[in-house]
C-alpha positions as CSV (number, residue, x, y, z in Angstrom):
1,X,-3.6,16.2,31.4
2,X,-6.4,14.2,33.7
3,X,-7.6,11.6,33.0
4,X,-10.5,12.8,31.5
5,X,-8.8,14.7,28.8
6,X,-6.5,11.4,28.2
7,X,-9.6,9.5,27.2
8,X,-11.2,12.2,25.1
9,X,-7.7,12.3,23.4
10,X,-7.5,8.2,22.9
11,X,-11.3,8.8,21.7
12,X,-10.1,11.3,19.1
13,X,-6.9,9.6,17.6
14,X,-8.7,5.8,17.8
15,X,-11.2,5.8,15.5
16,X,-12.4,3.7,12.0
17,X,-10.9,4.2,8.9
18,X,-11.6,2.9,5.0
19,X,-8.4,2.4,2.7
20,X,-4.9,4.4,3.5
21,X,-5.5,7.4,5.5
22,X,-3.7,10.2,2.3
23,X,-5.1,9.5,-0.4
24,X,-9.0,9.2,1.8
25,X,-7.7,12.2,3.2
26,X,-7.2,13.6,-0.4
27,X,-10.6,12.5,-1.4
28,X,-12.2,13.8,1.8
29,X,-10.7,17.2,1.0
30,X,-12.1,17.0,-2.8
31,X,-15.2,15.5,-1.5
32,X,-15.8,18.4,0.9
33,X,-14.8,21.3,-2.0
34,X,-17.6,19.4,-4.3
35,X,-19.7,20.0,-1.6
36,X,-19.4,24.1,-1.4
37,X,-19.6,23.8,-5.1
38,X,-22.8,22.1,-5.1
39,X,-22.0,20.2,-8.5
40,X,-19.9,17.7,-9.5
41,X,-16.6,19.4,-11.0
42,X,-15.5,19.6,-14.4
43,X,-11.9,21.0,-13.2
44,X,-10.2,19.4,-10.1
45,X,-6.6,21.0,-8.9
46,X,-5.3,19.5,-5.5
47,X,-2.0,20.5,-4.1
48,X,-0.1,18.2,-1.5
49,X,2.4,18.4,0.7
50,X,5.2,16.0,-0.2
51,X,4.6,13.6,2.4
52,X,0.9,13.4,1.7
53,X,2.0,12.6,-2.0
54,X,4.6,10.1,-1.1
55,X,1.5,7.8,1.1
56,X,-0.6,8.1,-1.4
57,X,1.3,7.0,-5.0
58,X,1.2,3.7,-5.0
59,X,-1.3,2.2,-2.6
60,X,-4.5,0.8,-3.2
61,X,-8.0,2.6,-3.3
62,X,-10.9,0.7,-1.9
63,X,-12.6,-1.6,-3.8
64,X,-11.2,-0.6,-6.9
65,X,-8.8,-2.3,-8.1
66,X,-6.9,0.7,-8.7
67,X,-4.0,2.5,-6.5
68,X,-2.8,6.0,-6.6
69,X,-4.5,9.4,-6.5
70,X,-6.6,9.6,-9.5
71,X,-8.8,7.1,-8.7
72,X,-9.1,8.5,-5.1
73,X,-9.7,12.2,-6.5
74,X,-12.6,10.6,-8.6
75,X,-14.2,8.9,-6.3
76,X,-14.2,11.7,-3.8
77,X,-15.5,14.2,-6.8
78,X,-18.3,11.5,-7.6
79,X,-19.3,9.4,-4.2
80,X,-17.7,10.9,-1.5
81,X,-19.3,11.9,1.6
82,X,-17.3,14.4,4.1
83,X,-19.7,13.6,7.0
84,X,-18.1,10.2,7.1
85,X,-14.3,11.7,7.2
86,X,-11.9,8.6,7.1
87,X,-14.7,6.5,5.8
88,X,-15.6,9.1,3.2
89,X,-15.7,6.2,0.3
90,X,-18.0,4.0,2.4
91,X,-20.9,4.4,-0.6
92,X,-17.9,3.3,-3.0
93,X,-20.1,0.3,-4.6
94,X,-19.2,-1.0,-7.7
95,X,-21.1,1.4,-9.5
96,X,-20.3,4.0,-8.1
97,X,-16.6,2.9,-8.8
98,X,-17.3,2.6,-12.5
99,X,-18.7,5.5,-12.3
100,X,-15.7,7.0,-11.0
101,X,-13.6,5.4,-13.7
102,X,-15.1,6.8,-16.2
103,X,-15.3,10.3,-14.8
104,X,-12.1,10.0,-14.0
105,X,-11.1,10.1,-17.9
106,X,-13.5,12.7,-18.7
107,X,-12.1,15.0,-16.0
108,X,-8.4,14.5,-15.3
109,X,-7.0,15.9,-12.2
110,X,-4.4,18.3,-11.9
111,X,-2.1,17.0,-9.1
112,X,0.8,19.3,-7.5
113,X,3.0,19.0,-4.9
114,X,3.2,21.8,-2.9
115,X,6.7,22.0,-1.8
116,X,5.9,25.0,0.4
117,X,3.6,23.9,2.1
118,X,2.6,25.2,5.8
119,X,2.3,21.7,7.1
120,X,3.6,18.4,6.3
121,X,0.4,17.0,6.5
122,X,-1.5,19.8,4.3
123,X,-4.2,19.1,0.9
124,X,-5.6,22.1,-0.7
125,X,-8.5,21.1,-3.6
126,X,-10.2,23.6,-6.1
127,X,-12.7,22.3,-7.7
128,X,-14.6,24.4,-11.1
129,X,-17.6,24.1,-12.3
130,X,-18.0,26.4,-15.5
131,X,-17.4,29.8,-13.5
132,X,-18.2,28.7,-10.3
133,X,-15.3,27.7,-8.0
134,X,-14.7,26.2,-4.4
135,X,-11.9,25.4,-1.7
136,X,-11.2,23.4,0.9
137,X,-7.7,22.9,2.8
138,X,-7.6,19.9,5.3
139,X,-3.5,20.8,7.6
140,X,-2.3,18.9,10.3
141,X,-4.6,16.2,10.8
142,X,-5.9,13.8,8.4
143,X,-9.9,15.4,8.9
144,X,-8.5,18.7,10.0
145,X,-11.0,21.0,7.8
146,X,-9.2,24.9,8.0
147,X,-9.9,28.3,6.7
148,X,-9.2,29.0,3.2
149,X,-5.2,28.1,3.1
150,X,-4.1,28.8,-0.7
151,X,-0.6,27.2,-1.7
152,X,1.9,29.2,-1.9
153,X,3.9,27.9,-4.9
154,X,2.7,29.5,-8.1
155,X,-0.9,29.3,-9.8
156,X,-0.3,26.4,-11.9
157,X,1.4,25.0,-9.4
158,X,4.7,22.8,-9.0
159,X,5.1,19.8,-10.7
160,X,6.6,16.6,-9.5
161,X,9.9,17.5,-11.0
162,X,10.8,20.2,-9.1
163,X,14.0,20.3,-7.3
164,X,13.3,19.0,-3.4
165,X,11.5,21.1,-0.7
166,X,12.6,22.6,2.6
167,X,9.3,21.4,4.4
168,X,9.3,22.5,7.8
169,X,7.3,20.5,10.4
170,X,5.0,22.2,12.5
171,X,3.6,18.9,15.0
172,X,5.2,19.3,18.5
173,X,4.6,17.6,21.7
174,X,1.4,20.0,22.6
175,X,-0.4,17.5,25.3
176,X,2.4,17.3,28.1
177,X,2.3,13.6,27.9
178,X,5.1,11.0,29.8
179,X,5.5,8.0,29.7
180,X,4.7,7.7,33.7
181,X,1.0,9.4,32.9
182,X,0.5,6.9,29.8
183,X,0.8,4.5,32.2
184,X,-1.2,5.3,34.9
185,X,-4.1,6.9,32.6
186,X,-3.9,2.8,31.3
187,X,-4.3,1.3,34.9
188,X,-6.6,3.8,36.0
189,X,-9.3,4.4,33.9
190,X,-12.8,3.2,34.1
191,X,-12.8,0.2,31.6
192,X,-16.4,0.9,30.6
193,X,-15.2,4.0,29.1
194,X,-12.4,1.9,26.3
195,X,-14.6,-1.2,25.7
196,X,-14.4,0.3,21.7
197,X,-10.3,-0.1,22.1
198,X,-11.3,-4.1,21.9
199,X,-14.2,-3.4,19.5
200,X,-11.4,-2.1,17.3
201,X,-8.7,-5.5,17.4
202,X,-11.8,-7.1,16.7
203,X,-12.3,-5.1,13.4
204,X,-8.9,-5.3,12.9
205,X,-8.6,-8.8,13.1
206,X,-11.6,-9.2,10.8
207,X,-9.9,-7.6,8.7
208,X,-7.0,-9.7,8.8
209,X,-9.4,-12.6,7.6
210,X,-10.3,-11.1,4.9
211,X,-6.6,-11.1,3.1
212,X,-6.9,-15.3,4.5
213,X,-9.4,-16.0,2.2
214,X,-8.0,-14.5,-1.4
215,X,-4.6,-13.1,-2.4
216,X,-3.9,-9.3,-1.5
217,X,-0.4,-7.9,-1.7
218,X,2.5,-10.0,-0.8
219,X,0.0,-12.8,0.8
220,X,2.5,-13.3,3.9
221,X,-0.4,-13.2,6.2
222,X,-2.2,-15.7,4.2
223,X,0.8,-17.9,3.8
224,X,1.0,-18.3,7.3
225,X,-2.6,-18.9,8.2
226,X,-2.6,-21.5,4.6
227,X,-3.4,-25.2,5.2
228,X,-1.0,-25.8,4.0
229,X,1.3,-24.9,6.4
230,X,1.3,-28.1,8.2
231,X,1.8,-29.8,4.5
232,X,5.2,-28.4,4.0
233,X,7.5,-29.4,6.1
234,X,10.6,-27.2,5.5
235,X,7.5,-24.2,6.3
236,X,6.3,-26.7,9.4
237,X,10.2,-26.6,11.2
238,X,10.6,-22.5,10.0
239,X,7.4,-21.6,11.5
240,X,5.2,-24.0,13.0
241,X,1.5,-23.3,14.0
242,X,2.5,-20.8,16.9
243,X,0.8,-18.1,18.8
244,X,3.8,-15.9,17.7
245,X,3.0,-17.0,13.5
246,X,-0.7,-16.4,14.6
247,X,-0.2,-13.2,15.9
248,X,2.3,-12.2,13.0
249,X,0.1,-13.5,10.3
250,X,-3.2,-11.5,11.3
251,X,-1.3,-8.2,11.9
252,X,0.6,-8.2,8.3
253,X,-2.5,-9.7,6.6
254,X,-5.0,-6.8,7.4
255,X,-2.1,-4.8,6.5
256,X,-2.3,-6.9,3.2
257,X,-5.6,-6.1,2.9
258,X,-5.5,-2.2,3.9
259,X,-2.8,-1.4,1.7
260,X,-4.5,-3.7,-1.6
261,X,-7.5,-1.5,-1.5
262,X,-9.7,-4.2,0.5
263,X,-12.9,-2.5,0.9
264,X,-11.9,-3.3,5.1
265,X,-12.7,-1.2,8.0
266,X,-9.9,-0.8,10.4
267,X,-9.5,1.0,14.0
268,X,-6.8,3.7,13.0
269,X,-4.2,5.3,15.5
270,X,-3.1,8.8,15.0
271,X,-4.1,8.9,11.4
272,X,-2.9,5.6,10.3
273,X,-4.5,2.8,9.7
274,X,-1.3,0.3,10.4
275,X,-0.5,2.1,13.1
276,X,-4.0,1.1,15.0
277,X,-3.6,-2.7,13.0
278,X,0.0,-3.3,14.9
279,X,-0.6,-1.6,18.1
280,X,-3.8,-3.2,18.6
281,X,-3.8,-7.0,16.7
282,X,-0.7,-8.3,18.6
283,X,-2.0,-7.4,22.3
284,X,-5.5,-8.6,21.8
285,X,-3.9,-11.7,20.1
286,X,-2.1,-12.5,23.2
287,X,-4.4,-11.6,25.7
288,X,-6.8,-14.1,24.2
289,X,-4.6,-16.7,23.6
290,X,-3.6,-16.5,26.7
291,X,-7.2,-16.2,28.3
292,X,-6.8,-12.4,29.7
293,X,-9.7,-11.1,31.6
294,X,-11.4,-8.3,29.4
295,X,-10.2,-5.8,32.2
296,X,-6.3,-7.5,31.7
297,X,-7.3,-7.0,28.0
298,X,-8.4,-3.5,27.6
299,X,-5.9,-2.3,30.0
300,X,-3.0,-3.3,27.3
301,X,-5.1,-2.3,24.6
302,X,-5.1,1.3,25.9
303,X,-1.5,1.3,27.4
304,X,-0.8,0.5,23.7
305,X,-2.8,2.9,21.7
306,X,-1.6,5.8,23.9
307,X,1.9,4.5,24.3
308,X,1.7,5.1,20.0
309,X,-0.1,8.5,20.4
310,X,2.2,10.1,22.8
311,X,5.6,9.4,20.6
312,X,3.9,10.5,17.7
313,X,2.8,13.5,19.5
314,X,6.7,14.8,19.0
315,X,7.1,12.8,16.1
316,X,4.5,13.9,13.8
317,X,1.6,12.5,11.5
318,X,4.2,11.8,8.7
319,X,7.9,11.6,9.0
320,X,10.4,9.4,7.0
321,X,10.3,7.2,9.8
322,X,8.2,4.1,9.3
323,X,5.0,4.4,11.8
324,X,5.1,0.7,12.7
325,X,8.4,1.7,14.5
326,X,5.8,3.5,16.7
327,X,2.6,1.3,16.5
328,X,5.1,-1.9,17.6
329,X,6.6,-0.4,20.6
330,X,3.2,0.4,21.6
331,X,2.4,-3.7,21.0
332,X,5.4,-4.4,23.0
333,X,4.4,-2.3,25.7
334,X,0.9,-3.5,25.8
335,X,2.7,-7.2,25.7
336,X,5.3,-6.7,28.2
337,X,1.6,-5.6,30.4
338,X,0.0,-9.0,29.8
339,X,2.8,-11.1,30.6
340,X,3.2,-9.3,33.9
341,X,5.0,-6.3,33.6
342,X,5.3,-3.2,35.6
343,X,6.2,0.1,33.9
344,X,9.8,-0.5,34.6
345,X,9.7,-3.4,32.6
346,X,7.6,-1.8,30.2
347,X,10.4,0.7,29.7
348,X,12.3,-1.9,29.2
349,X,10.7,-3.0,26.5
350,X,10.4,0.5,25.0
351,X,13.9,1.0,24.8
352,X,14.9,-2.4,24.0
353,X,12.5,-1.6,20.6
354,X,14.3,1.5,20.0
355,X,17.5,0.2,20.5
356,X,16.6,-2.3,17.3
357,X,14.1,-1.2,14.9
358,X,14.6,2.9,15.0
359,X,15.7,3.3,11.7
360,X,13.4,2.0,9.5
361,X,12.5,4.4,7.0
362,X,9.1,5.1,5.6
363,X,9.3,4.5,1.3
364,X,5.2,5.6,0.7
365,X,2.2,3.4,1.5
366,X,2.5,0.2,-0.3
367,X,1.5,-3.7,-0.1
368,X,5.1,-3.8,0.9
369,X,4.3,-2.0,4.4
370,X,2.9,-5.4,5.3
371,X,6.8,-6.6,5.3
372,X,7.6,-3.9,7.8
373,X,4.7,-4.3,10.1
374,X,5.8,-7.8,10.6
375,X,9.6,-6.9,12.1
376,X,7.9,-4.5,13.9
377,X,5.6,-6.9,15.5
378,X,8.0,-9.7,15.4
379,X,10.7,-7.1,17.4
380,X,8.0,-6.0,20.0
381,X,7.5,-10.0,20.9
382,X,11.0,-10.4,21.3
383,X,11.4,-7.0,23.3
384,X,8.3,-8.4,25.5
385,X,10.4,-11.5,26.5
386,X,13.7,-9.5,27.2
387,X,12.4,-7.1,29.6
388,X,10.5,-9.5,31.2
389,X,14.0,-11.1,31.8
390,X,15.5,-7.5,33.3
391,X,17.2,-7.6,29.8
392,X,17.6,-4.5,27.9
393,X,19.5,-1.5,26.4
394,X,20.9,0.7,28.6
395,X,22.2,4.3,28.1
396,X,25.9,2.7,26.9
397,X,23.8,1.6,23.6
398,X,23.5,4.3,21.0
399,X,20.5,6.5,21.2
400,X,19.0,5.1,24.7
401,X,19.2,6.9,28.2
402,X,18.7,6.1,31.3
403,X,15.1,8.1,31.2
404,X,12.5,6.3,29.2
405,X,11.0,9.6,28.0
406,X,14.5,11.1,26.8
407,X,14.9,7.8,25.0
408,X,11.9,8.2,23.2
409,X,12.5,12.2,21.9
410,X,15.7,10.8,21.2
411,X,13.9,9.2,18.8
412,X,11.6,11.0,18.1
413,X,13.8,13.9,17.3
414,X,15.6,12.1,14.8
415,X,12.3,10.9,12.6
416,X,11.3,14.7,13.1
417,X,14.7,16.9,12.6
418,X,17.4,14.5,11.6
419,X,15.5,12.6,8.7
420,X,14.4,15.4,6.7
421,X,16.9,15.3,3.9
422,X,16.2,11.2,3.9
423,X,12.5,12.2,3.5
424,X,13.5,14.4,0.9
425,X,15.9,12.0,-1.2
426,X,13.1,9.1,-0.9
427,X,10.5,10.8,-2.3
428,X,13.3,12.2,-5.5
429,X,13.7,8.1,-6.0
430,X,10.3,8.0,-6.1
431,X,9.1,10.1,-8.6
432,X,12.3,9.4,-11.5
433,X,12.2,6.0,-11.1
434,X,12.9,4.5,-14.7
């Protein structure tokens, strides 16, 4: 790829985002079938593809209060917009979100899992009004609109006790991307042409303030950024007021935020709004810190962003590995940049964060993700400092080679191929929990 098609590809994966991408997406999708129904339904069927499910169950909906798919299915049905694709909620005041609520109870949604699905990204929504009756089926990509795509499980469906799928993923490589052309693309490219890679950290960091100033999910990013950090003193000696607490604090507390149902905007990579929040937060953090020049700066930023898009080119949107796996090696390469590095020690780095963090799996979107994003983060820092040092694993250690970009379908290939029965058993926990 040149470099023009590199940027119109960062262009396309970077881009703003309300709430956790599934369940928008799911709304989106409903939003859009409303649409070609030209009324607001009085019968709403969506089928999902298990992995679509599994982000969306417990997380929460923008300015709600709420998590889950109802909510999000009413909203979309009610207020949402499909011009504004990832930010299809954006008119989601509260009145609108009462609205919702209450329609929500008149007009229940029929949710299936689609355990056949043709993608593992894939939402198919019928909506009814009296005998009128529309479609819309968003595969692949999280605003992916494509021709009428009807489930292929039976009419009414399977429900959410059905024995596990046999979901085959379709995402492959498809862009010819290395490592080596990452990197260059990143050193190269006209810096007038990513200044929105730094308007995005600065988003995401607002967003991180937000979770500062009241409690969402687990608070750790508040907790860290408390006054009353400096008051404790067993907190004081554990942490202290550091640039690596700062940086850990702002990425895990939009994550906070995000996955409460703030009603944040975030920069999203790939699809995921945690994927941009980690890939982007803990370079821009540093860089400022450390009083990068803006070309320093958005340099990192877009070694980062398309370090994260090119693994999860062969990864895939969704896998049963955890995305901040991805997002944080993408920080650590963005790191290693600023502190010096040259792409052999940003290999380095790479494969020192696959050599630790590569099997964490991915249990749904939750508040919990914030917990995650934080060893991802905390393990790119450390990987930064290592290769900077000419330390790292070398093709002796497990799943690491000598060549960067086998390392990285190493492990890629097992999120993809080697984790499917692991997707499939954590989603079975999922839905039969007592």
């Amino acid at each position: 790829m040149n470099n023009q098609q590199l940027l119109e590809l960062l262009r396309s994966e970077v881009v703003p985002a309300i709430g956790c991408t599934e369940p928008i997406a799911v709304a989106l999708c409903v939003a859009r079938a409303k649409e070609l129904l030209g009324a607001e339904p009085d019968e709403i069927t969506v089928y999902l593809s298990k992995n679509v499910y599994k982000n969306a169950l417990a997380v929460g909906i923008p300015n709600t209060g709420m998590t889950g798919l109802p909510i999000a299915i009413a909203l979309g049905a009610t207020v949402g917009k499909s011009e504004y694709l990832l930010e299809v909620l954006r008119d989601a005041t509260p009145e609108a979100v009462a609205y919702a609520k209450e329609y929500m109870l008149r007009v229940p949604a029929n949710i299936r899992i689609d355990y056949d699905a043709p993608s593992i990204l894939y939402i198919h929504a019928e909506v009814r009004k009296g005998d009128k009756v529309a479609q819309a089926t968003i595969m692949d990509e999280h605003t992916k609109f494509v021709e009428k795509t009807s489930p292929k499980s039976s009419p009414k469906g399977k429900d959410f006790n059905n024995a596990q799928n046999n979901l085959p993923l379709k995402e492959g490589m498809g862009v010819g991307l290395n490592l080596r052309r990452v990197y260059d693309f990143a050193m190269e490219v006209d810096i007038h042409d990513i200044t929105f890679l730094t308007d995005g950290a600065e988003m995401n960091t607002a967003a991180a303030e937000t979770s500062f100033a009241d409690q969402y999910g687990h608070g750790l990013g508040r907790l860290l950024r408390s006054n009353t950090l400096t008051a404790t003193p067993e907190m004081e000696k554990l942490f202290g007021n550091t640039l690596f607490t700062k940086i850990i604090s702002y990425t895990c507390g939009a994550c906070d935020a995000r996955m409460s149902g703030a009603m944040v905007q975030v920069m999203s990579n790939s699809g995921s709004g945690n994927q941009g929040i980690s890939c982007s937060i803990p370079v821009y953090l540093y860089a400022k810190e450390n009083n990068c020049n803006e070309e320093r700066t958005l340099r990192a930023l877009a070694l980062s962003n398309l370090t994260v898009i090119y693994i999860k080119q062969s990864l895939g949107r969704l896998s049963a590995l955890c995305g901040c796996v991805v997002a944080a090696t993408g920080s650590a390469a963005g790191i290693t940049y600023l502190m010096g590095g040259n792409y052999e020690e940003i290999t380095y780095a790479i494969k020192n964060m696959i050599a630790n963090i590569s099997g964490m799996i991915c249990d749904g979107a939750k508040p919990g993700c914030a917990l995650k994003v934080t060893s991802g983060v905390a393990t790119a820092i450390f990987s930064a400092y290592l290769a900077m040092q000419h330390s790292y694993a070398d093709s002796t250690e497990g799943i690491v080679e000598d060549d960067i970009d086998r390392t990285i379908r190493n492990l890629t290939r097992i999120g993809h191929d080697g984790m499917k029965v692991t997707d499939d058993l954590i989603l079975d926990i999922m839905i039969h929990k007592q």
